[in-house]
PABAKE-925139 format. One record per residue (C-alpha): y, z, x. Coordinates in pm, whole numbers, padded with zeros to 5 digits, always signed. Layout:
<gulos>
YZX/...
</gulos>
This chain:
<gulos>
+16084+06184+13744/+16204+05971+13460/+16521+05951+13243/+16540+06177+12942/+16744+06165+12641/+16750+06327+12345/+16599+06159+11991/+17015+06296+11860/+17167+06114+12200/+16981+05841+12138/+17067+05823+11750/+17465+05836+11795/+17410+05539+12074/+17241+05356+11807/+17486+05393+11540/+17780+05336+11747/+17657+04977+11865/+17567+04745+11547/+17287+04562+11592/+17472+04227+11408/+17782+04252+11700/+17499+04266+11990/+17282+03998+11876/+17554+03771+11799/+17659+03827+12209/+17359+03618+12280/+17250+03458+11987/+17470+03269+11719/+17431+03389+11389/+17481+03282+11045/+17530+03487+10765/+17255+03420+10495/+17149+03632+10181/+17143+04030+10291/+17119+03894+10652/+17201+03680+10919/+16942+03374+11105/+16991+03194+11396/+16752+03036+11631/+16501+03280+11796/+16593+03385+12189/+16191+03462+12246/+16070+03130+12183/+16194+02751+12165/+16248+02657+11822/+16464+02384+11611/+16458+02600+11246/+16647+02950+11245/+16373+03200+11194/+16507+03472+11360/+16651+03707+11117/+16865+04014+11179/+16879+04268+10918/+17255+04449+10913/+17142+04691+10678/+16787+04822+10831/+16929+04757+11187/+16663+04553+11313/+16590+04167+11424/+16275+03982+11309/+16118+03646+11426/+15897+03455+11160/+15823+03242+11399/+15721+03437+11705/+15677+03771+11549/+15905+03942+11771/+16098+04223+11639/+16293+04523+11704/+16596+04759+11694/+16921+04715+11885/+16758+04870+12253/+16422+04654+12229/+16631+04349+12236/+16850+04446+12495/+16555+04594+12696/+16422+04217+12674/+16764+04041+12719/+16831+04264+12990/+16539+04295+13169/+16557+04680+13120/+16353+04958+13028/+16398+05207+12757/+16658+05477+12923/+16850+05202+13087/+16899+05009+12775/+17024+05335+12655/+17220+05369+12922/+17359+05049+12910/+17431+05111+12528/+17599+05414+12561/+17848+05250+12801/+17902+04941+12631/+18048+05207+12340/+18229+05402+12584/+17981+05706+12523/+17943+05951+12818/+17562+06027+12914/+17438+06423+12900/+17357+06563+13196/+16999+06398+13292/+16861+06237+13601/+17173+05958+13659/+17140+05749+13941/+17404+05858+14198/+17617+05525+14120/+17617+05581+13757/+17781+05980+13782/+18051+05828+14010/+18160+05599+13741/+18099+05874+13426/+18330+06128+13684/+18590+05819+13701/+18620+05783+13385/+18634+06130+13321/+18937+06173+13531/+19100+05888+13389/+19081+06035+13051/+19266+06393+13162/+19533+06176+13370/+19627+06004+13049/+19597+06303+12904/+19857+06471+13126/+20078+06161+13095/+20085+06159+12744/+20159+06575+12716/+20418+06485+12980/+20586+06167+12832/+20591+06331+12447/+20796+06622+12656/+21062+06434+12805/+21125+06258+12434/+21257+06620+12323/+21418+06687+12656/+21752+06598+12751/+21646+06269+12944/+21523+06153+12595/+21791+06175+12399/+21848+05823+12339/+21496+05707+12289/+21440+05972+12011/+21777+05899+11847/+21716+05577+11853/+21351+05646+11651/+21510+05853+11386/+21737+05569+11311/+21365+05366+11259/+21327+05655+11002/+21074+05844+11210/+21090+06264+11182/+20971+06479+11397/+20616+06546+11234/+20543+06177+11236/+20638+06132+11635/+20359+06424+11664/+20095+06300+11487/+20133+05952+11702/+20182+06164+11994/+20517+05940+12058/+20712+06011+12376/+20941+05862+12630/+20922+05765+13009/+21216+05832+13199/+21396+05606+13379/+21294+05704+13796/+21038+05508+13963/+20785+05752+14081/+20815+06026+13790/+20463+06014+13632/+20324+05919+13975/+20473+06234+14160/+20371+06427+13820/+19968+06364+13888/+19956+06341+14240/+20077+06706+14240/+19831+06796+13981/+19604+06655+14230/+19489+06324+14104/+19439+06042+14396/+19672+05751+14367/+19385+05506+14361/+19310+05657+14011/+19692+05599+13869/+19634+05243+13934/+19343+05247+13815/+19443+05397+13468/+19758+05156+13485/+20021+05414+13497/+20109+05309+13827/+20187+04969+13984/+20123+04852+14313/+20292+04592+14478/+20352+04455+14870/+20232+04816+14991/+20455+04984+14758/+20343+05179+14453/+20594+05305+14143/+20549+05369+13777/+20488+05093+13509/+20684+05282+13246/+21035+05290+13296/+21272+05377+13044/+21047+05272+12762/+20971+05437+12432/+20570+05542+12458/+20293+05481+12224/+19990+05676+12378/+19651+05444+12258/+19404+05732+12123/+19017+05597+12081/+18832+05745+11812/+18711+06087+11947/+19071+06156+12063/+19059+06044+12454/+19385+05853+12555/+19287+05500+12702/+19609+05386+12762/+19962+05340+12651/+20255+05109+12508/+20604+05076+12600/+20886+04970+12408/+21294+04940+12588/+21537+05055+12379/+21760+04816+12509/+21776+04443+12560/+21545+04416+12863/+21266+04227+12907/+20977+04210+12848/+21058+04413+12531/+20643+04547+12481/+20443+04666+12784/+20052+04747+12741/+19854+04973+13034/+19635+04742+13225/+19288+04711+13193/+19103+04945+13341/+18714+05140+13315/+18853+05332+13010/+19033+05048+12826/+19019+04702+12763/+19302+04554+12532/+19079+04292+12319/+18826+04557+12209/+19103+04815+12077/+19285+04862+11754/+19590+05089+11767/+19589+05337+11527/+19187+05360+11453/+19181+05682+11547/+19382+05844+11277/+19092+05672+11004/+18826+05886+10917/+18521+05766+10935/+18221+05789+10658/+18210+05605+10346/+18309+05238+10410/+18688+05178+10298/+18823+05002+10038/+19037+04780+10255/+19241+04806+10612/+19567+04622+10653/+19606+04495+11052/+19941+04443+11152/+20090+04317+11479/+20288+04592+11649/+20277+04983+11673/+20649+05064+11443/+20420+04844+11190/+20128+05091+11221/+20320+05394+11208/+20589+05317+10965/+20273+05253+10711/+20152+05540+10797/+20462+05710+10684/+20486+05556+10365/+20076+05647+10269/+19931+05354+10372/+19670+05531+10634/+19417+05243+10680/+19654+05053+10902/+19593+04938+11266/+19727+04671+11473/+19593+04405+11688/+19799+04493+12052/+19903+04148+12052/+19949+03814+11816/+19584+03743+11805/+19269+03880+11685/+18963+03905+11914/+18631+03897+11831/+18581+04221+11947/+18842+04360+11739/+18736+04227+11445/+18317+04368+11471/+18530+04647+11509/+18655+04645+11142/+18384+04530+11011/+18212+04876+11091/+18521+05028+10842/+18569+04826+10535/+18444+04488+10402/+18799+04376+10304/+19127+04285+10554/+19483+04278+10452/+19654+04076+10720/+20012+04204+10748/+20207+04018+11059/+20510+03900+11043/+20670+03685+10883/+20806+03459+11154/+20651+03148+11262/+20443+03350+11572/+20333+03577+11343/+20182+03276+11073/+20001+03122+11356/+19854+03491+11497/+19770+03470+11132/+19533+03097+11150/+19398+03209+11462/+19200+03494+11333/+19167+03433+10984/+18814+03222+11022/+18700+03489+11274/+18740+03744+10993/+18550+03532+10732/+18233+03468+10928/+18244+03806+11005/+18139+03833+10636/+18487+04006+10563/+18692+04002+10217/+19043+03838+10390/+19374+03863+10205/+19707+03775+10343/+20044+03961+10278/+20348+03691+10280/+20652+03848+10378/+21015+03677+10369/+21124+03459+10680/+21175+03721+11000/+21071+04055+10845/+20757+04281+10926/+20616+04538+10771/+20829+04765+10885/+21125+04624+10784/+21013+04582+10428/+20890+04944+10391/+21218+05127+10517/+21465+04874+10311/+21254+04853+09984/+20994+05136+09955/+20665+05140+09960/+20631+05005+09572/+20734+04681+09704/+20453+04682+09978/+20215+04781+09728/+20364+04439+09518/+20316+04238+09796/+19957+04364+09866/+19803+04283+09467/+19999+03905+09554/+19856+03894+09871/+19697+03484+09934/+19324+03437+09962/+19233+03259+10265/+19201+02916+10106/+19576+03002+09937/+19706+03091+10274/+19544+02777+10434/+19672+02515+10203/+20025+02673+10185/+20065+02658+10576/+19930+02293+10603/+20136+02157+10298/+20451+02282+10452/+20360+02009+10788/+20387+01723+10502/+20655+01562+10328/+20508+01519+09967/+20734+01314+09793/+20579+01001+10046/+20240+00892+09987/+20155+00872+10324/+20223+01273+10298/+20066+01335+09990/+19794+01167+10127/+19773+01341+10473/+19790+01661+10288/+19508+01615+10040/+19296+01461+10290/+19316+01781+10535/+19294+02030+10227/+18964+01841+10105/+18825+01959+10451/+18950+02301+10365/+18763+02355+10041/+18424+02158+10142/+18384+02542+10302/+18463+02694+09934/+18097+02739+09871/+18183+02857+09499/+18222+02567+09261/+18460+02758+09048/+18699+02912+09299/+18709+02517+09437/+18813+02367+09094/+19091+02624+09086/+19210+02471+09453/+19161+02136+09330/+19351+02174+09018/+19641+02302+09230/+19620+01979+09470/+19609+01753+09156/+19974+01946+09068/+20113+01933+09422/+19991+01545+09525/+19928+01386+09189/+19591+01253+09266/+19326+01291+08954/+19113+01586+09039/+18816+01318+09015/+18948+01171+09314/+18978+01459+09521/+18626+01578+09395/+18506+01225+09519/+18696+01219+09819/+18539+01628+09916/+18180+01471+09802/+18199+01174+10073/+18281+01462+10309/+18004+01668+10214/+17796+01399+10243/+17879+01264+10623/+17835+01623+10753/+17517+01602+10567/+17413+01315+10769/+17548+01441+11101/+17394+01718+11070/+17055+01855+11086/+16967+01998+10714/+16967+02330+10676/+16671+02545+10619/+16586+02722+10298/+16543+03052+10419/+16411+03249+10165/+16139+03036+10118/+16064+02866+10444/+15716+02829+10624/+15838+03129+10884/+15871+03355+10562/+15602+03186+10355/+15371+03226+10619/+15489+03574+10694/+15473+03672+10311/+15104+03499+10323/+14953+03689+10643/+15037+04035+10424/+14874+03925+10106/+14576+03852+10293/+14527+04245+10412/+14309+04434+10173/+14464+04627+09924/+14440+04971+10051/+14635+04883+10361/+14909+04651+10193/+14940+04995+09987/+14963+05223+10278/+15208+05024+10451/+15426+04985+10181/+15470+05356+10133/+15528+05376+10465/+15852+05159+10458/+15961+05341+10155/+15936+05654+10345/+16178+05504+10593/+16400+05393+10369/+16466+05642+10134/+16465+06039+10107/+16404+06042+09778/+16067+05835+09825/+16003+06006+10132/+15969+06322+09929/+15816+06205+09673/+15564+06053+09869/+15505+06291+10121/+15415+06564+09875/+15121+06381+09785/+14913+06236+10086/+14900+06326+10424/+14890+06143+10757/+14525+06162+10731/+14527+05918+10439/+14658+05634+10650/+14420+05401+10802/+14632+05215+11026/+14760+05457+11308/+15108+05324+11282/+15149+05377+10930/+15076+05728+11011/+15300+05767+11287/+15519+05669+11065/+15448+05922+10808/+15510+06202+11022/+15836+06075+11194/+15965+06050+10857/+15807+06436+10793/+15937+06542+11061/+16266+06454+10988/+16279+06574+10634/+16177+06920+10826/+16504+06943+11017/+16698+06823+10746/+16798+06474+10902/+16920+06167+10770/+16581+05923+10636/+16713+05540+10734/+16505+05284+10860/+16741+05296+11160/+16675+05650+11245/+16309+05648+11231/+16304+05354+11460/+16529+05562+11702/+16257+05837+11744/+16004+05567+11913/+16046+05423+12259/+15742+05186+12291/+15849+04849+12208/+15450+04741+12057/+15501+05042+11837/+15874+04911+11771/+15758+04571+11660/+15484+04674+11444/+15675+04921+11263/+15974+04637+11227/+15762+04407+11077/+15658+04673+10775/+15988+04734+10723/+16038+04358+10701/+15792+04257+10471/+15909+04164+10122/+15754+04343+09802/+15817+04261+09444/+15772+04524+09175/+15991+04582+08833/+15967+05015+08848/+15970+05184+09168/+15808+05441+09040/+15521+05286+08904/+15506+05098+09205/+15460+05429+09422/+15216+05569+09210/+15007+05242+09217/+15016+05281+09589/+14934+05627+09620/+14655+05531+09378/+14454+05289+09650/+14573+05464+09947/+14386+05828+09806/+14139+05619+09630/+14064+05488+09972/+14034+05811+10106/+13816+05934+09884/+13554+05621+09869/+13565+05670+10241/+13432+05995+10203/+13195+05915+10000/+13017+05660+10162/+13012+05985+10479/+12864+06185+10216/+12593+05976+10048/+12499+05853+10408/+12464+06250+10488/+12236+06268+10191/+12040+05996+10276/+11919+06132+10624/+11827+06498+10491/+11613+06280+10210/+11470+06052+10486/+11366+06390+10697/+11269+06543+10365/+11501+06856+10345/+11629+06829+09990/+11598+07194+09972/+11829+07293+10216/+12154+07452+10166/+12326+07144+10359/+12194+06942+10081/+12280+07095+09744/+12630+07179+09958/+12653+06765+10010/+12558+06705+09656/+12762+06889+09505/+13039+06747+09743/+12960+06409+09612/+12972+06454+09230/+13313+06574+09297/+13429+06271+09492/+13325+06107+09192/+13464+06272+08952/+13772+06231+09137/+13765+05883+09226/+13723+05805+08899/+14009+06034+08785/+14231+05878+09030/+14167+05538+08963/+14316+05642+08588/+14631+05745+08780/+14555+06187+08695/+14455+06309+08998/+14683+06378+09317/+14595+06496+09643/+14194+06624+09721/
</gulos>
């Protein structure tokens, strides 16, 4: 007996793994008009024509004709079927599977991780208890001198491991828990045969995933020991390159204005304090790519906020261009020589922060400030050097404005005419240009010309049909609109129709209507592909209204000719076997002066369903 899942299971996996993040795992991407292209995985090809669609959630070949949502193209990456990829999904998002027909091997691993959730659980409750207890004393005197209260340590769940060897180990193992799973988790170490806690005397910052399960945890001495941060150890619930610190207190929905990402936790939580709520930090000095698909699920725009010491500026280079061809806004917050976020909040307020954040650098500022200060500009040999490595800097500037604003500030810094830095960024331009194979037009290419061409060439009625279809998938508002009018019957095309009453049936339980969701209630990957390349296909129109009404127009029209042709065929035989007189007749007759009347009243745009 198969796997089953429900259409709502299925949905959250869906939404909780962007379709953008997994493609670009196997296939490199490149951002281009509403989408991304890179070179197809299904067939060999030299031109990009493999488009992936961010905001319908699906992928699209030109060239092949492949197509799909996030589990087709794992199912065919993969080499797995529909509940596997599902499976598969689920885990890769750290989502635990209902209750269904598991394999054996897969409920071990969902009961591990499981435990190891209520372990850190426990060790959280139980650190955040000793911080208030005696043992604690220093460690929470020492975070009310950082300006912390009481309400504040709460909310991060804040706490304090005491300074034995064995005290959250002795804790869980008489709550039960096997040792095997405190090393696991990383609470406990074990070394030459001997096993003892990792957290010793350190201040602790429990790491809360969104949905509230502790993964792991941070520890800070409050002394001058080394090393002065710990981080839990990877383990089945936590991996440190794919987790933000702090992401859990965001709230999730609309897409936010902006997120700052800072360095360490005091950073995270001392904005916090001061109402700046969309902070997070990066565990570390450097940004992952993980971490960063991450935020580009919550906002389109990054404050960077490290530090302000040399480490932190070069934490700073490392991830800025990851951020950028992530498609995200990137701003960086300059801070004096040695001070962090922190610092700055508790001596000068949170007005100053706010300062610093409308001053914050572009990327291009930020660039060109770190590499002038490696040259000495009052030699030519450094004015030179300088110029010649920020030309290579703003050849990315793909706006001719925003570059003339960079170049004007070169021509102030090195003294070079900004003709000669516009010639010397032109030579540039064009030796990449011959290195390089030219990049293809994509809007108007021979994969989307040709694509564009094969649905011109379908007769009206079903061009029509199909295009209501997509608009039903796209939009409630159409849906509704549409719906209220025709029914499945009126589709010729059997997908069109499926499609009709996926979207119906949705708008019946009061569902969300995205192009996303409708492709989540189908399984078959033919069915997948057709209904991916409908969505795909590019109309032009000035009035969407009009538009729908021009549609519904052939598509009823279509209907009714159909019926016509029945009925006059009908007619024809009773005439051949000479019954006019028969009820059937005059019954058919009659039947056919109104599908006349009606086609004719239709084709003038004032008649609506038969």
């Amino acid at each position: 007996m198969g796997i089953f899942y429900s259409e709502d299971f299925i949905e959250d996996v869906r939404s909780r793994n962007d379709i953008v993040d997994i493609i670009s795992e196997y296939v490199p991407l490149k951002p281009s008009g509403k989408g991304y292209f890179g070179l197809c995985p299904f067939h060999s090809e030299k031109t990009p024509s493999f488009h992936v669609s961010p905001d319908k959630q699906v992928y699209h070949c030109f060239g092949c004709g492949m197509g799909g949502n996030v589990f087709t193209f794992i199912m065919a990456m993969e080499r797995l079927d529909f509940p596997e990829s599902v499976k598969y999904l689920a885990e890769k998002a750290g989502i635990e599977l209902p209750d269904t027909m598991d394999s054996r091997e897969f409920a071990m691993r969902r009961d591990i991780r499981n435990k190891l959730h209520q372990l850190n659980r426990e060790a959280a409750r139980f650190y955040h208890k000793v911080l208030f207890s005696a043992q604690g004393g220093q460690a929470l005197s020492y975070l009310k001198s950082r300006g912390l209260d009481e309400r504040t340590m709460k909310i991060f769940g804040l706490g304090f491991a005491p300074e034995g060897w064995d005290s959250i180990k002795q804790l869980l193992l008489n709550m039960g828990y096997e040792e095997e799973l405190l090393i696991q988790a990383g609470l406990v170490v074990e070394n030459k045969g001997r096993t003892y806690d990792r957290f010793r005397n350190r201040i602790i910052f429990p790491i809360v995933r969104p949905g509230g399960y502790v993964v792991g945890f941070g520890g800070r001495v409050i002394d001058d020991s080394l090393p002065k941060y710990l981080n839990s150890s990877d383990s089945p619930i936590f991996n440190k390159s794919s987790t933000l610190y702090g992401l859990n207190l965001i709230k999730r929905g609309q897409m936010l204005e902006y997120m700052i990402i800072t360095e360490g936790y005091m950073d995270v939580i001392t904005l916090y304090r001061f109402g700046f709520k969309n902070a997070v930090a990066s565990l570390g000095t450097a940004l992952t790519q993980q971490q960063v698909k991450l935020l580009r699920r919550y906002t389109n725009q990054v404050y960077i906020a490290y530090d302000g010491d040399k480490a932190g500026q070069q934490a700073t280079l490392r991830g800025l261009d990851m951020l950028q061809n992530a498609g995200l806004k990137v701003k960086v917050i300059s801070f004096p020589e040695g001070m962090d976020p922190d610092q700055i909040l508790r001596e000068y307020g949170s007005g100053y922060f706010k300062e610093l954040m409308d001053n914050a650098l572009s990327l291009v500022d930020y660039k060109l400030d770190q590499l002038r200060k490696q040259y000495d500009l009052d030699s030519v040999e450094g004015r030179t050097g300088y110029a010649t490595e920020a030309a290579k800097i703003l050849i990315k500037v793909p706006n001719i404005l925003e570059r003339d604003v960079h170049i004007r500030r070169l021509e102030a810094e090195t003294g070079f005419s900004a003709r000669l830095l516009y010639r010397q960024i032109e030579q540039m331009e064009a030796l990449n240009r011959k290195d390089s194979v030219k990049k293809p037009d994509v809007g108007n290419n021979r994969y989307t010309s040709s694509h564009r061409f094969r649905f011109e060439m379908l007769p009206v009625h079903i061009k029509a049909e199909r295009s209501l279809a997509a608009l039903m998938a796209a939009d409630e508002a159409y849906a509704r609109k549409i719906a209220g009018r025709i029914s499945d019957e009126y589709f010729e095309e059997p997908i069109n129709a499926e499609i009709y009453n996926i979207v119906s049936g949705l708008l019946k339980a009061g569902k969300e209507i995205s192009i996303p969701r409708v492709l989540s209630c189908v399984q078959d990957q033919s069915k997948i592909r057709q209904m991916v390349e409908i969505f795909e296909q590019q109309v032009e129109y000035d009035n969407i209204d009009k538009f729908i009404s021009d549609c519904l127009k052939e598509v009823i029209c279509n209907r009714l000719e159909k019926r016509r042709q029945e009925v006059k065929e009908l007619i024809e035989q009773i005439e051949k076997e000479g019954r006019q007189g028969t009820e059937r007749y005059n019954v058919l007759m009659n039947e056919m002066v109104a599908l006349i009347q009606k086609i004719s009243l239709n084709r003038q745009g004032k008649e609506g369903i038969m």
